[in-house]
C-alpha positions in Angstrom: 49.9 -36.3 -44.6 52.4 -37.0 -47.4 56.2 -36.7 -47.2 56.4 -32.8 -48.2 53.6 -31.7 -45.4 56.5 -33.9 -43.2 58.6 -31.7 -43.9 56.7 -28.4 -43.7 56.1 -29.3 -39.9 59.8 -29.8 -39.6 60.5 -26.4 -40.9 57.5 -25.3 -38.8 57.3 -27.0 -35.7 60.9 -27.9 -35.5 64.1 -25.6 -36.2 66.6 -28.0 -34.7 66.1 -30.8 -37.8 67.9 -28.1 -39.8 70.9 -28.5 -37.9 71.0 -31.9 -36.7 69.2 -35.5 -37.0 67.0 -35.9 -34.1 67.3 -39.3 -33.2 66.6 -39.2 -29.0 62.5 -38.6 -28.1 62.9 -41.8 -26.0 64.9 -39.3 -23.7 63.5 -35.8 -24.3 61.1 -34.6 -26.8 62.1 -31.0 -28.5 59.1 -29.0 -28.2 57.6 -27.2 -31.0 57.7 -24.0 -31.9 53.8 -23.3 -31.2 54.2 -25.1 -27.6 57.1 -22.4 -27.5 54.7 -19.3 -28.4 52.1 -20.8 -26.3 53.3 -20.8 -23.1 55.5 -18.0 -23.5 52.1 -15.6 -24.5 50.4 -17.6 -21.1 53.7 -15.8 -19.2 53.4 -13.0 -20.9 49.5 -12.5 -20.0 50.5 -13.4 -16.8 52.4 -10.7 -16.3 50.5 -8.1 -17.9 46.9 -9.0 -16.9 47.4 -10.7 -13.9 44.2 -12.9 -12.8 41.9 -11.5 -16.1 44.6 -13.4 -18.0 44.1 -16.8 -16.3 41.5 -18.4 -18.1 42.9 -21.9 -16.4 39.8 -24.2 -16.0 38.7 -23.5 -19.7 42.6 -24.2 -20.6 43.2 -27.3 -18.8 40.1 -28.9 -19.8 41.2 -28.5 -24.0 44.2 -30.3 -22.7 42.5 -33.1 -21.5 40.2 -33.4 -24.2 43.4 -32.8 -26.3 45.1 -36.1 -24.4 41.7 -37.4 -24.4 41.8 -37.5 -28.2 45.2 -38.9 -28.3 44.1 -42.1 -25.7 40.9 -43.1 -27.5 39.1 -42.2 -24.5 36.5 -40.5 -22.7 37.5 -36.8 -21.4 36.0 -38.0 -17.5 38.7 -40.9 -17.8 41.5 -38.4 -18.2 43.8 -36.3 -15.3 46.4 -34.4 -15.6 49.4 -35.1 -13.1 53.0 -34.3 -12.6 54.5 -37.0 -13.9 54.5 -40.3 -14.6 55.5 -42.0 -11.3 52.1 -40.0 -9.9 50.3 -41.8 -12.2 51.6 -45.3 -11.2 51.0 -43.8 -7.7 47.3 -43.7 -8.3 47.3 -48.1 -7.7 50.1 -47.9 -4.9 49.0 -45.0 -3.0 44.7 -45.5 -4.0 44.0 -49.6 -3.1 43.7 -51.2 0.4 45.9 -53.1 0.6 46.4 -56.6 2.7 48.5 -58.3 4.6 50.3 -61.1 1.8 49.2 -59.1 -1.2 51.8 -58.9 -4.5 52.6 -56.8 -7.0 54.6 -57.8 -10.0 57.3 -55.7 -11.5 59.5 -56.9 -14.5 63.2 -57.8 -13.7 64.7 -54.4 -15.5 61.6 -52.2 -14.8 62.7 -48.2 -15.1 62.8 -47.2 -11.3 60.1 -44.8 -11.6 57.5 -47.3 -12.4 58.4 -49.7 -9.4 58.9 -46.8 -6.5 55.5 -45.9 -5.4 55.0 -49.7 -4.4 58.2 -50.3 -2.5 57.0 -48.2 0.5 53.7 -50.2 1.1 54.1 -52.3 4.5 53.4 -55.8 4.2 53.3 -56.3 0.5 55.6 -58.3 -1.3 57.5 -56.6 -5.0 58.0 -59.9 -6.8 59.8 -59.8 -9.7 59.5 -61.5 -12.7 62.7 -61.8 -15.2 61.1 -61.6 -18.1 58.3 -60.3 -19.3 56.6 -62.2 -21.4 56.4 -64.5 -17.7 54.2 -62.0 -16.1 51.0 -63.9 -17.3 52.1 -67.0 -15.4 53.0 -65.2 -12.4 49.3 -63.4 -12.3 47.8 -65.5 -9.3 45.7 -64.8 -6.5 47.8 -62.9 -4.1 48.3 -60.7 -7.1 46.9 -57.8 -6.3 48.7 -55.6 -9.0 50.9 -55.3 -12.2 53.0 -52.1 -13.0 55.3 -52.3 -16.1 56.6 -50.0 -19.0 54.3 -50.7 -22.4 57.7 -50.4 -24.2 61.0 -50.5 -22.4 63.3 -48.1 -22.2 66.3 -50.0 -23.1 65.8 -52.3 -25.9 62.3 -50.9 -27.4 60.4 -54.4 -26.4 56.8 -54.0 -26.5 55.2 -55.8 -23.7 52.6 -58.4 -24.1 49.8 -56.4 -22.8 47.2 -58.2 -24.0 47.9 -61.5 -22.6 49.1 -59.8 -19.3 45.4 -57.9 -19.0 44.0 -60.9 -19.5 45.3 -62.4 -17.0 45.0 -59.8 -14.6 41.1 -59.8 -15.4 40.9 -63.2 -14.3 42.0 -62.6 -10.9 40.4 -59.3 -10.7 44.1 -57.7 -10.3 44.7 -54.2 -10.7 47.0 -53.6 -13.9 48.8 -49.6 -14.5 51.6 -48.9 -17.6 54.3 -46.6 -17.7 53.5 -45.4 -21.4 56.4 -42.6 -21.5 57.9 -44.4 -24.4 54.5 -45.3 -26.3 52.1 -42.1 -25.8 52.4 -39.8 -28.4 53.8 -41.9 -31.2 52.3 -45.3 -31.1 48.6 -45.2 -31.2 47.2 -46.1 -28.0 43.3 -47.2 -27.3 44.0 -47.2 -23.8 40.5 -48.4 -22.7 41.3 -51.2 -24.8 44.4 -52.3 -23.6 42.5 -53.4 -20.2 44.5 -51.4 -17.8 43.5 -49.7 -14.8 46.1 -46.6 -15.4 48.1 -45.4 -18.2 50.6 -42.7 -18.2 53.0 -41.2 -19.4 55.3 -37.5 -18.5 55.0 -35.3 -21.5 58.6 -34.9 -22.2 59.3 -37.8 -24.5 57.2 -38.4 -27.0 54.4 -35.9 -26.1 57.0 -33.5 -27.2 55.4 -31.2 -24.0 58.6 -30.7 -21.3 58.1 -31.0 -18.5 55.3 -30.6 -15.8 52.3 -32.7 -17.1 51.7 -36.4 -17.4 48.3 -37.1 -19.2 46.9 -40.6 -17.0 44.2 -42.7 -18.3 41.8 -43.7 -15.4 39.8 -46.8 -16.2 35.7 -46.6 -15.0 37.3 -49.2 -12.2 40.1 -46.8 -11.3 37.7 -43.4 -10.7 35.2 -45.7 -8.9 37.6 -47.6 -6.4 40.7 -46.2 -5.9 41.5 -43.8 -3.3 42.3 -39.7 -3.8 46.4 -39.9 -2.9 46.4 -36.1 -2.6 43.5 -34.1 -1.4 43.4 -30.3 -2.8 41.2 -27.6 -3.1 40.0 -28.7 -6.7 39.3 -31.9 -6.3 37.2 -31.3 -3.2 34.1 -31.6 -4.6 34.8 -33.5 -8.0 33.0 -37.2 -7.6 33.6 -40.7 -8.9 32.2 -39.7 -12.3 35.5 -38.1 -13.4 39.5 -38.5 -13.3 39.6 -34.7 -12.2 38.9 -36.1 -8.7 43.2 -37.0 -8.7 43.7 -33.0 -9.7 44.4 -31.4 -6.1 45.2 -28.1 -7.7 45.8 -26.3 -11.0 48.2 -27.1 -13.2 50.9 -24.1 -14.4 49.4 -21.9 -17.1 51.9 -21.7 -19.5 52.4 -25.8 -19.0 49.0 -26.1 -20.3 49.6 -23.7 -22.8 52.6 -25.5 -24.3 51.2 -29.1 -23.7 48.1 -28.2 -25.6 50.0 -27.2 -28.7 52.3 -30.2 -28.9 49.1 -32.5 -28.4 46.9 -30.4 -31.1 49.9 -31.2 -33.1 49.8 -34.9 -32.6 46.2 -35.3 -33.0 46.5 -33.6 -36.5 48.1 -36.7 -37.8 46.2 -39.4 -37.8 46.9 -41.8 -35.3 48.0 -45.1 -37.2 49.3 -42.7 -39.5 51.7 -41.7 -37.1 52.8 -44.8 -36.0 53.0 -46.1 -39.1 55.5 -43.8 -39.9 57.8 -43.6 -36.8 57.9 -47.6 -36.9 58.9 -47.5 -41.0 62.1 -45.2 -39.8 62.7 -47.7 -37.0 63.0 -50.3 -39.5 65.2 -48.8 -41.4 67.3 -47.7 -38.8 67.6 -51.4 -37.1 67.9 -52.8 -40.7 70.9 -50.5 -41.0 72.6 -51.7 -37.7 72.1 -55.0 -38.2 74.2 -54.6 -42.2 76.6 -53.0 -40.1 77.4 -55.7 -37.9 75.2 -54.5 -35.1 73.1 -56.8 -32.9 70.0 -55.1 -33.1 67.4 -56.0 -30.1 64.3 -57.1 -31.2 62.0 -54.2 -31.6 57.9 -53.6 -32.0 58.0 -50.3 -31.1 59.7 -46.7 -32.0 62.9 -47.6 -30.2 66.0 -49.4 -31.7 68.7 -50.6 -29.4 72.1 -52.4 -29.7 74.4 -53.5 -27.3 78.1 -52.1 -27.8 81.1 -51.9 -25.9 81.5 -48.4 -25.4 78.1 -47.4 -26.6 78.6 -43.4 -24.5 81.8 -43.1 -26.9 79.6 -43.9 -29.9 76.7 -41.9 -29.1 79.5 -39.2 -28.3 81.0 -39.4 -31.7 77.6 -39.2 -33.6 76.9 -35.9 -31.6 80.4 -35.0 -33.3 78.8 -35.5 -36.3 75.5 -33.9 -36.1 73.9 -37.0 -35.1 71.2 -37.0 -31.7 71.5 -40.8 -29.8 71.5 -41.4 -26.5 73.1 -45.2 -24.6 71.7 -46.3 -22.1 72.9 -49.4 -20.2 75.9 -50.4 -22.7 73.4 -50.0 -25.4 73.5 -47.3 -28.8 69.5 -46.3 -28.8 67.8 -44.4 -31.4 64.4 -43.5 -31.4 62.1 -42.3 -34.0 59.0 -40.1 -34.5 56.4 -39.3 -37.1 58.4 -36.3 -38.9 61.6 -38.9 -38.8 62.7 -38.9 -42.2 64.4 -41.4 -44.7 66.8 -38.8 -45.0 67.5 -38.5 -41.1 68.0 -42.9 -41.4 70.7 -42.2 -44.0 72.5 -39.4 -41.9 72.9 -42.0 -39.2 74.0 -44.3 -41.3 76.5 -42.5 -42.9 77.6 -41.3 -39.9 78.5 -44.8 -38.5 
Protein backbone atom coordinates (compact mmCIF):
# COMPACT_ATOMS: atom_id res chain seq x y z
CA UNK A 1 0.00 0.00 0.00
CA UNK A 2 1.75 3.21 -1.17
CA UNK A 3 1.30 6.75 0.30
CA UNK A 4 -1.70 7.76 -2.15
CA UNK A 5 -3.90 4.36 -1.22
CA UNK A 6 -2.92 6.11 2.53
CA UNK A 7 -4.67 8.64 1.78
CA UNK A 8 -7.71 7.23 -0.10
CA UNK A 9 -8.52 5.22 3.25
CA UNK A 10 -8.24 8.56 5.11
CA UNK A 11 -10.82 10.08 2.82
CA UNK A 12 -12.64 6.77 3.00
CA UNK A 13 -12.50 5.31 6.28
CA UNK A 14 -11.83 8.50 8.07
CA UNK A 15 -13.63 12.03 7.63
CA UNK A 16 -12.13 13.57 10.88
CA UNK A 17 -8.31 13.73 9.25
CA UNK A 18 -9.89 16.40 7.05
CA UNK A 19 -10.43 18.56 9.90
CA UNK A 20 -7.85 17.73 12.37
CA UNK A 21 -4.49 15.70 12.88
CA UNK A 22 -5.30 12.61 14.76
CA UNK A 23 -2.66 12.10 16.97
CA UNK A 24 -4.56 10.12 20.22
CA UNK A 25 -5.42 6.07 19.31
CA UNK A 26 -3.45 5.35 22.50
CA UNK A 27 -6.76 6.77 24.08
CA UNK A 28 -9.59 6.09 21.68
CA UNK A 29 -9.55 4.86 18.18
CA UNK A 30 -12.05 6.86 15.67
CA UNK A 31 -13.96 4.28 14.06
CA UNK A 32 -14.35 4.06 10.39
CA UNK A 33 -16.84 4.87 8.38
CA UNK A 34 -17.68 1.11 7.25
CA UNK A 35 -17.66 0.05 11.13
CA UNK A 36 -20.19 3.02 11.16
CA UNK A 37 -22.49 1.51 8.27
CA UNK A 38 -21.99 -1.81 9.76
CA UNK A 39 -23.40 -1.65 12.81
CA UNK A 40 -25.85 0.88 12.15
CA UNK A 41 -27.43 -1.60 9.05
CA UNK A 42 -27.09 -4.57 12.12
CA UNK A 43 -29.63 -1.92 14.13
CA UNK A 44 -31.37 -1.25 11.45
CA UNK A 45 -32.22 -5.09 10.65
CA UNK A 46 -32.82 -5.39 13.99
CA UNK A 47 -35.46 -3.37 14.00
CA UNK A 48 -37.03 -4.30 10.92
CA UNK A 49 -36.61 -8.10 10.84
CA UNK A 50 -36.45 -8.81 14.26
CA UNK A 51 -34.82 -12.50 14.90
CA UNK A 52 -34.67 -13.32 10.77
CA UNK A 53 -32.13 -10.46 10.89
CA UNK A 54 -29.78 -11.97 13.61
CA UNK A 55 -27.53 -14.02 11.83
CA UNK A 56 -25.16 -13.76 15.14
CA UNK A 57 -23.21 -17.11 15.35
CA UNK A 58 -22.17 -16.83 11.60
CA UNK A 59 -21.23 -12.99 12.47
CA UNK A 60 -19.29 -13.49 15.54
CA UNK A 61 -17.31 -16.20 14.20
CA UNK A 62 -15.90 -13.82 10.93
CA UNK A 63 -14.87 -11.66 13.80
CA UNK A 64 -12.80 -14.06 15.39
CA UNK A 65 -11.34 -15.33 12.43
CA UNK A 66 -11.02 -11.54 11.64
CA UNK A 67 -8.97 -11.11 15.14
CA UNK A 68 -7.73 -14.39 14.51
CA UNK A 69 -5.91 -13.11 11.35
CA UNK A 70 -4.73 -10.03 13.04
CA UNK A 71 -2.92 -12.43 16.17
CA UNK A 72 -1.20 -14.96 13.91
CA UNK A 73 -3.28 -17.45 15.51
CA UNK A 74 -5.55 -20.28 15.29
CA UNK A 75 -9.43 -19.24 15.27
CA UNK A 76 -10.07 -22.06 18.41
CA UNK A 77 -7.36 -19.83 20.34
CA UNK A 78 -9.49 -16.76 19.97
CA UNK A 79 -12.74 -15.32 22.36
CA UNK A 80 -14.35 -12.47 22.29
CA UNK A 81 -14.82 -10.67 25.75
CA UNK A 82 -15.85 -7.32 27.08
CA UNK A 83 -12.90 -5.80 27.64
CA UNK A 84 -9.63 -6.12 28.43
CA UNK A 85 -9.53 -6.45 32.33
CA UNK A 86 -11.86 -9.78 31.39
CA UNK A 87 -9.20 -11.04 29.58
CA UNK A 88 -6.55 -10.67 32.36
CA UNK A 89 -9.38 -12.12 34.43
CA UNK A 90 -9.17 -15.34 32.60
CA UNK A 91 -5.48 -16.19 34.83
CA UNK A 92 -6.91 -14.49 38.15
CA UNK A 93 -10.38 -15.70 38.16
CA UNK A 94 -9.32 -19.46 35.95
CA UNK A 95 -6.08 -20.96 38.19
CA UNK A 96 -6.11 -22.60 41.70
CA UNK A 97 -4.57 -20.89 43.41
CA UNK A 98 -2.38 -21.65 46.76
CA UNK A 99 -1.68 -20.50 49.86
CA UNK A 100 2.03 -18.30 49.27
CA UNK A 101 1.51 -18.03 45.60
CA UNK A 102 2.78 -14.49 43.70
CA UNK A 103 1.97 -12.63 41.01
CA UNK A 104 4.13 -9.96 39.56
CA UNK A 105 2.81 -6.65 38.39
CA UNK A 106 5.18 -3.73 37.25
CA UNK A 107 5.58 -0.70 39.51
CA UNK A 108 3.27 1.75 37.21
CA UNK A 109 1.00 -1.01 35.69
CA UNK A 110 -2.49 0.60 34.20
CA UNK A 111 -5.00 -0.41 36.98
CA UNK A 112 -6.98 -2.50 34.80
CA UNK A 113 -4.34 -5.01 34.22
CA UNK A 114 -3.48 -5.49 38.08
CA UNK A 115 -7.41 -5.48 39.44
CA UNK A 116 -8.58 -8.97 38.82
CA UNK A 117 -5.63 -10.24 41.07
CA UNK A 118 -6.03 -7.97 44.06
CA UNK A 119 -9.15 -9.82 45.22
CA UNK A 120 -7.58 -13.33 45.37
CA UNK A 121 -7.20 -14.42 49.26
CA UNK A 122 -3.86 -15.47 50.17
CA UNK A 123 -1.81 -14.39 47.27
CA UNK A 124 0.79 -11.95 47.40
CA UNK A 125 0.75 -8.73 44.29
CA UNK A 126 4.52 -8.08 44.31
CA UNK A 127 5.70 -5.43 42.56
CA UNK A 128 8.51 -4.99 40.53
CA UNK A 129 9.84 -1.19 39.79
CA UNK A 130 10.96 -1.78 36.70
CA UNK A 131 10.33 -3.75 34.19
CA UNK A 132 13.04 -4.90 32.59
CA UNK A 133 13.50 -6.69 36.53
CA UNK A 134 10.55 -8.91 35.99
CA UNK A 135 12.90 -11.74 34.68
CA UNK A 136 14.84 -11.79 37.97
CA UNK A 137 11.90 -11.66 40.05
CA UNK A 138 10.29 -14.87 38.12
CA UNK A 139 10.87 -17.63 40.96
CA UNK A 140 9.07 -20.40 42.25
CA UNK A 141 6.32 -18.94 44.18
CA UNK A 142 5.60 -17.20 40.99
CA UNK A 143 2.68 -18.37 39.92
CA UNK A 144 1.86 -15.45 37.37
CA UNK A 145 2.85 -12.34 35.40
CA UNK A 146 0.34 -9.67 34.14
CA UNK A 147 1.81 -6.55 32.43
CA UNK A 148 1.02 -3.99 29.54
CA UNK A 149 3.13 -5.12 26.09
CA UNK A 150 3.59 -1.31 25.77
CA UNK A 151 2.88 1.18 28.43
CA UNK A 152 0.51 3.57 28.38
CA UNK A 153 2.54 6.42 29.55
CA UNK A 154 5.88 6.49 27.99
CA UNK A 155 5.40 3.95 24.87
CA UNK A 156 8.10 1.40 26.48
CA UNK A 157 7.82 -1.86 24.95
CA UNK A 158 8.32 -4.62 27.47
CA UNK A 159 10.82 -7.24 27.24
CA UNK A 160 8.53 -10.04 26.61
CA UNK A 161 10.76 -12.32 25.34
CA UNK A 162 13.11 -12.52 28.18
CA UNK A 163 10.08 -12.33 30.67
CA UNK A 164 8.37 -15.55 28.80
CA UNK A 165 11.21 -17.16 29.10
CA UNK A 166 11.48 -16.92 32.32
CA UNK A 167 8.11 -17.71 33.12
CA UNK A 168 8.54 -21.08 31.02
CA UNK A 169 11.15 -22.06 33.32
CA UNK A 170 9.06 -22.07 36.32
CA UNK A 171 6.10 -23.20 34.54
CA UNK A 172 4.41 -19.61 35.56
CA UNK A 173 1.36 -18.41 33.95
CA UNK A 174 2.19 -15.17 31.86
CA UNK A 175 -1.14 -12.76 30.32
CA UNK A 176 -0.50 -9.03 28.49
CA UNK A 177 -2.57 -6.12 28.44
CA UNK A 178 -2.03 -5.51 24.55
CA UNK A 179 -4.55 -2.39 24.27
CA UNK A 180 -1.69 -0.29 23.14
CA UNK A 181 -0.03 -2.89 20.67
CA UNK A 182 -3.04 -4.93 18.97
CA UNK A 183 -4.01 -3.43 15.90
CA UNK A 184 -0.88 -1.47 14.95
CA UNK A 185 2.09 -3.37 15.86
CA UNK A 186 2.19 -6.84 14.44
CA UNK A 187 1.60 -9.33 17.04
CA UNK A 188 2.33 -13.37 16.70
CA UNK A 189 0.82 -13.80 19.84
CA UNK A 190 1.50 -17.62 20.07
CA UNK A 191 4.92 -16.59 19.73
CA UNK A 192 5.31 -14.19 22.27
CA UNK A 193 4.90 -17.24 24.90
CA UNK A 194 1.96 -15.93 26.76
CA UNK A 195 -0.83 -17.63 28.21
CA UNK A 196 -3.47 -14.51 27.35
CA UNK A 197 -3.38 -11.62 25.22
CA UNK A 198 -5.87 -8.90 25.01
CA UNK A 199 -6.73 -6.07 24.23
CA UNK A 200 -10.46 -3.67 24.24
CA UNK A 201 -11.09 -2.68 20.79
CA UNK A 202 -11.24 1.03 21.35
CA UNK A 203 -7.68 2.02 20.82
CA UNK A 204 -5.92 0.78 18.21
CA UNK A 205 -8.51 -1.79 16.95
CA UNK A 206 -10.25 1.33 15.97
CA UNK A 207 -13.72 -0.84 17.12
CA UNK A 208 -15.41 1.26 20.28
CA UNK A 209 -16.35 -0.17 22.66
CA UNK A 210 -17.89 -3.56 23.73
CA UNK A 211 -15.32 -6.27 22.46
CA UNK A 212 -11.85 -7.27 23.51
CA UNK A 213 -10.38 -9.89 21.06
CA UNK A 214 -8.19 -12.42 23.83
CA UNK A 215 -5.67 -14.77 22.65
CA UNK A 216 -5.95 -18.13 24.64
CA UNK A 217 -2.82 -20.23 24.50
CA UNK A 218 -3.43 -24.35 24.05
CA UNK A 219 -2.30 -24.19 28.02
CA UNK A 220 -4.95 -21.53 28.75
CA UNK A 221 -8.25 -23.49 27.02
CA UNK A 222 -6.85 -26.78 28.60
CA UNK A 223 -6.34 -25.58 32.33
CA UNK A 224 -7.81 -22.66 33.23
CA UNK A 225 -11.14 -22.44 34.70
CA UNK A 226 -14.62 -21.00 32.90
CA UNK A 227 -14.90 -17.43 35.17
CA UNK A 228 -18.42 -17.03 33.86
CA UNK A 229 -20.76 -19.83 33.06
CA UNK A 230 -23.56 -18.94 30.19
CA UNK A 231 -25.79 -20.51 28.05
CA UNK A 232 -23.20 -20.62 25.06
CA UNK A 233 -20.49 -21.82 26.52
CA UNK A 234 -22.33 -24.78 28.13
CA UNK A 235 -21.39 -27.24 25.92
CA UNK A 236 -18.18 -25.75 24.15
CA UNK A 237 -15.04 -28.08 25.32
CA UNK A 238 -11.33 -27.55 25.89
CA UNK A 239 -10.72 -27.53 22.15
CA UNK A 240 -11.74 -23.90 21.79
CA UNK A 241 -11.53 -20.26 23.46
CA UNK A 242 -15.44 -19.99 22.80
CA UNK A 243 -15.67 -22.03 26.13
CA UNK A 244 -15.00 -18.17 27.98
CA UNK A 245 -18.14 -16.79 25.68
CA UNK A 246 -21.12 -17.03 28.24
CA UNK A 247 -23.39 -15.33 25.86
CA UNK A 248 -23.65 -13.48 22.58
CA UNK A 249 -21.95 -10.57 21.90
CA UNK A 250 -24.18 -7.32 20.65
CA UNK A 251 -24.95 -7.50 16.87
CA UNK A 252 -24.20 -4.30 15.67
CA UNK A 253 -20.68 -4.54 17.98
CA UNK A 254 -19.82 -7.40 15.84
CA UNK A 255 -20.82 -5.69 12.91
CA UNK A 256 -18.64 -2.59 13.51
CA UNK A 257 -15.68 -4.65 15.02
CA UNK A 258 -15.54 -6.78 11.95
CA UNK A 259 -15.15 -3.86 9.57
CA UNK A 260 -12.43 -2.03 11.54
CA UNK A 261 -10.46 -5.51 11.69
CA UNK A 262 -11.22 -6.40 7.80
CA UNK A 263 -9.67 -3.07 7.53
CA UNK A 264 -6.56 -3.75 9.46
CA UNK A 265 -5.93 -7.06 7.98
CA UNK A 266 -5.97 -5.40 4.48
CA UNK A 267 -2.66 -3.93 5.24
CA UNK A 268 -0.16 -6.10 5.63
CA UNK A 269 0.92 -6.60 9.02
CA UNK A 270 4.71 -5.36 9.20
CA UNK A 271 3.51 -3.04 6.70
CA UNK A 272 1.56 -1.49 9.18
CA UNK A 273 3.79 -1.21 11.78
CA UNK A 274 6.26 -0.21 9.82
CA UNK A 275 4.51 2.71 9.09
CA UNK A 276 2.91 3.80 12.38
CA UNK A 277 6.64 3.46 13.99
CA UNK A 278 8.24 5.71 10.86
CA UNK A 279 5.59 8.62 12.09
CA UNK A 280 6.61 7.97 15.64
CA UNK A 281 10.07 8.62 14.76
CA UNK A 282 9.54 11.59 13.32
CA UNK A 283 7.31 12.84 15.85
CA UNK A 284 9.93 12.02 18.92
CA UNK A 285 12.76 13.27 16.56
CA UNK A 286 10.78 16.54 16.41
CA UNK A 287 10.35 16.88 20.26
CA UNK A 288 13.54 16.05 21.03
CA UNK A 289 14.83 19.45 18.30
CA UNK A 290 12.49 21.24 20.18
CA UNK A 291 13.96 20.82 23.51
CA UNK A 292 11.64 17.99 24.48
CA UNK A 293 12.80 15.02 26.61
CA UNK A 294 11.49 12.44 24.59
CA UNK A 295 10.98 8.89 26.56
CA UNK A 296 12.52 6.27 24.95
CA UNK A 297 10.16 4.54 22.67
CA UNK A 298 9.91 1.02 20.57
CA UNK A 299 6.46 1.26 20.05
CA UNK A 300 3.57 3.58 18.36
CA UNK A 301 3.56 5.92 21.41
CA UNK A 302 5.81 8.98 21.96
CA UNK A 303 5.86 10.61 25.37
CA UNK A 304 7.54 13.66 27.10
CA UNK A 305 7.45 14.90 30.37
CA UNK A 306 6.27 18.72 30.64
CA UNK A 307 5.19 20.87 33.27
CA UNK A 308 1.82 21.55 32.38
CA UNK A 309 1.54 18.88 29.78
CA UNK A 310 -2.96 19.26 30.02
CA UNK A 311 -2.33 23.03 29.04
CA UNK A 312 -0.20 21.91 26.10
CA UNK A 313 -2.33 19.17 24.86
CA UNK A 314 -5.17 21.89 25.41
CA UNK A 315 -3.48 24.44 23.16
CA UNK A 316 -2.85 21.88 20.32
CA UNK A 317 -6.57 21.04 20.33
CA UNK A 318 -6.79 24.95 19.81
CA UNK A 319 -4.99 24.40 16.97
CA UNK A 320 -6.46 21.49 15.29
CA UNK A 321 -4.06 19.22 16.85
CA UNK A 322 -5.44 15.61 18.75
CA UNK A 323 -2.85 14.69 22.01
CA UNK A 324 -3.80 13.58 24.93
CA UNK A 325 -1.22 13.86 28.73
CA UNK A 326 -1.24 11.65 30.76
CA UNK A 327 0.63 11.69 34.02
CA UNK A 328 2.55 15.21 33.48
CA UNK A 329 3.42 13.76 30.09
CA UNK A 330 2.49 15.32 26.24
CA UNK A 331 1.63 11.76 24.41
CA UNK A 332 1.15 11.24 20.83
CA UNK A 333 0.38 8.20 19.24
CA UNK A 334 0.44 7.15 15.77
CA UNK A 335 -1.22 4.65 13.31
CA UNK A 336 -0.70 3.23 9.85
CA UNK A 337 -2.67 6.12 7.87
CA UNK A 338 -0.46 8.70 10.11
CA UNK A 339 1.02 10.87 7.71
CA UNK A 340 4.26 12.92 7.22
CA UNK A 341 2.08 15.64 6.76
CA UNK A 342 0.09 15.04 10.15
CA UNK A 343 4.16 14.99 11.95
CA UNK A 344 4.58 18.43 10.32
CA UNK A 345 1.16 19.87 11.65
CA UNK A 346 2.27 18.99 15.07
CA UNK A 347 5.25 20.37 14.64
CA UNK A 348 4.29 23.47 13.50
CA UNK A 349 1.87 23.68 15.94
CA UNK A 350 4.41 23.60 18.86
Amino acid sequence: MNDRDIERVREREFPLTERVTYLDFATFGPLPTSHVRAASEALAAEAAKGSAGLDGTALLESVREEAAALLHSPARNVCLLTSTSEGMGLVAAGLPWRAGDEVIVPEQEFEGCVAPFLSLGDVTVRVARAVAEIPDLVGERTRAVALSLVDRIGGARAPVEAIAAACREHDTWLALDAAQAMGVLDLDAPALGADVVCAHGYKFLVSGFGLAPTYCSDRALAELRVPRPGWKNAGVGHGSAARFEPTMSSIPVLAGMRESLRLLNSLDAVERERRALDTARGIAQGLAARGFQVREQRSSLVSAPHPDAETLATRLHERGIVAAAVEGNLRLSTHFFTTDSDVQALLDAL
